[in-house]
C-alpha positions in Angstrom: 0.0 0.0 0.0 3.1 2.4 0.7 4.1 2.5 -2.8 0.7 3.2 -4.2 0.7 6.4 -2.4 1.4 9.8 -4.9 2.8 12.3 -3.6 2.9 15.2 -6.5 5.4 18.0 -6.0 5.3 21.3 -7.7 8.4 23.3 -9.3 9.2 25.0 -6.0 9.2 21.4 -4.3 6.4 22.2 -1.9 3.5 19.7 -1.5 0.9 20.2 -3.7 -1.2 17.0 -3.3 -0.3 14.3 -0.4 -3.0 11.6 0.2 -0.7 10.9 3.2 -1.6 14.3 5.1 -4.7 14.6 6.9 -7.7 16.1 5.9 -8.0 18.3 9.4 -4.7 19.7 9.4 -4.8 21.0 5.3 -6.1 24.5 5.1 -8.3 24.3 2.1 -9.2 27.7 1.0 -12.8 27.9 -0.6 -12.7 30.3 -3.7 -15.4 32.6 -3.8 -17.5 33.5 -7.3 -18.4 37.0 -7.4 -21.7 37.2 -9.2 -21.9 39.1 -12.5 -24.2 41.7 -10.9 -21.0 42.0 -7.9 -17.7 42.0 -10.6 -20.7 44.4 -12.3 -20.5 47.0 -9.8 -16.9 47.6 -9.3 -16.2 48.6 -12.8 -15.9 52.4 -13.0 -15.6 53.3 -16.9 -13.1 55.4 -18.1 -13.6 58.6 -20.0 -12.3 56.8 -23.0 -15.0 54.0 -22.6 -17.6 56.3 -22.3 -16.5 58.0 -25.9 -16.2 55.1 -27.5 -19.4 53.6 -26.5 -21.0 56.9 -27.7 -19.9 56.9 -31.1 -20.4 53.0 -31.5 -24.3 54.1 -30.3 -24.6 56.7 -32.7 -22.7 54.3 -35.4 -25.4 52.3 -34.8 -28.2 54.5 -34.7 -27.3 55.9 -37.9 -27.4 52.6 -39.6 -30.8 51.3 -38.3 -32.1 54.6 -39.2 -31.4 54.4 -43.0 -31.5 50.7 -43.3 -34.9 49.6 -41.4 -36.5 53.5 -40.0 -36.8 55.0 -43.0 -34.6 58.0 -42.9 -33.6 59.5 -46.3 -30.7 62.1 -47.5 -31.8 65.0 -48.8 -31.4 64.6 -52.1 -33.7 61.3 -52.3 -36.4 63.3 -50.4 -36.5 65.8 -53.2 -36.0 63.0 -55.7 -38.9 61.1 -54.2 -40.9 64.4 -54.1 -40.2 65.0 -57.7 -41.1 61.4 -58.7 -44.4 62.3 -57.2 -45.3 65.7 -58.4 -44.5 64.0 -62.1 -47.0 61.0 -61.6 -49.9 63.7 -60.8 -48.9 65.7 -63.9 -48.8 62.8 -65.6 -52.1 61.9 -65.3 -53.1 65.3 -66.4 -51.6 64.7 -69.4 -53.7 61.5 -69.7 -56.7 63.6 -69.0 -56.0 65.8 -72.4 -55.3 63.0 -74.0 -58.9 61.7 -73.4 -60.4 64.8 -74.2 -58.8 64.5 -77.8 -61.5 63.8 -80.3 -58.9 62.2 -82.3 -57.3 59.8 -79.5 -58.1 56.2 -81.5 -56.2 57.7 -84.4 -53.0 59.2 -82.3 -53.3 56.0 -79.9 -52.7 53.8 -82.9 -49.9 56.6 -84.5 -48.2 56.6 -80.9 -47.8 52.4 -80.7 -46.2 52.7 -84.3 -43.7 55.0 -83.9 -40.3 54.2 -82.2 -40.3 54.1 -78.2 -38.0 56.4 -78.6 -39.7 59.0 -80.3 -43.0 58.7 -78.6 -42.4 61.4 -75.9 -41.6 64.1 -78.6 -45.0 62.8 -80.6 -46.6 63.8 -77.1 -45.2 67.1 -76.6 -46.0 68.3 -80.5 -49.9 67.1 -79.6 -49.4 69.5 -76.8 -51.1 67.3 -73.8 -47.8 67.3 -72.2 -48.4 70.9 -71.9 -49.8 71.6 -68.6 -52.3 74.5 -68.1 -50.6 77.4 -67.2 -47.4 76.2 -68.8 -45.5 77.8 -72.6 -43.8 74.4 -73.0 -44.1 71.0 -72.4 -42.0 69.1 -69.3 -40.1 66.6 -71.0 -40.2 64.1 -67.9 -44.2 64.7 -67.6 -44.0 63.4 -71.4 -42.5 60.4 -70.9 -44.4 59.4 -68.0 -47.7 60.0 -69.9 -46.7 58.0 -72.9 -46.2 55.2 -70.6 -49.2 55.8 -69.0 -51.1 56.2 -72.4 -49.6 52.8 -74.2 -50.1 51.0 -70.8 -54.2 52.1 -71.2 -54.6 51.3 -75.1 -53.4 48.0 -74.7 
């Protein structure tokens, strides 16, 4: 039985583990776990945590804004806004179209002719000409063409 005693010694040659010593006279020292909530409390953050936490939040803000909250630049706003105000003029256009007496003729003269020439065909039948206006908008022309060859077929 002597010999299947272990005795392990560490670097230093104390006794690190002796099944030979008794268990009263070893000092075990229990180690204590500090909570999350305790090793929690005793940090005190540093001015240059503090800054750096504040520009990763507004990193962050800035991203979920434009991604998923809708924010825009400026410019898109007025593109959006311009987008808009061309679809209601649009649709005026339409409305002279309508009132042409002719519009079964000029429908059938407006599929013919190249897509690329079809917004100039609108403007010289002046219903891209809005009331109000001396000349036709070229972007209100091409939206009504669409909108006219859309309806005709």
């Amino acid at each position: 039985m002597e010999q299947d005693k272990v005795n392990k010694l560490s670097d230093a040659g104390k006794n690190v583990w002796d099944e030979d010593a008794p268990t009263s006279s070893k000092k075990v020292k229990q180690e204590y776990k500090e909570s999350f909530g305790q090793r929690w409390e005793k940090v005190r953050p540093t001015k240059m945590i503090v800054f750096w936490f504040l520009v990763a939040t507004i990193i962050v803000t800035i991203i979920v804004g434009f991604a998923w909250g809708g924010w825009v630049t400026g410019g898109t706003a007025q593109n959006m806004v311009n987008d808009a105000v061309v679809q209601r003029l649009a649709a005026v256009c339409v409305g002279q179209f309508n009132q042409d007496l002719q519009k079964d003729q000029k429908l059938t003269e407006l599929q013919g002719i190249s897509f690329y020439q079809r917004d100039d065909y609108v403007k010289e039948q002046g219903w891209a000409t809005l009331p109000g206006e001396e000349g036709p908008d070229s972007k209100v022309a091409d939206e009504c063409t669409k909108l006219i060859v859309q309806s005709g077929q």
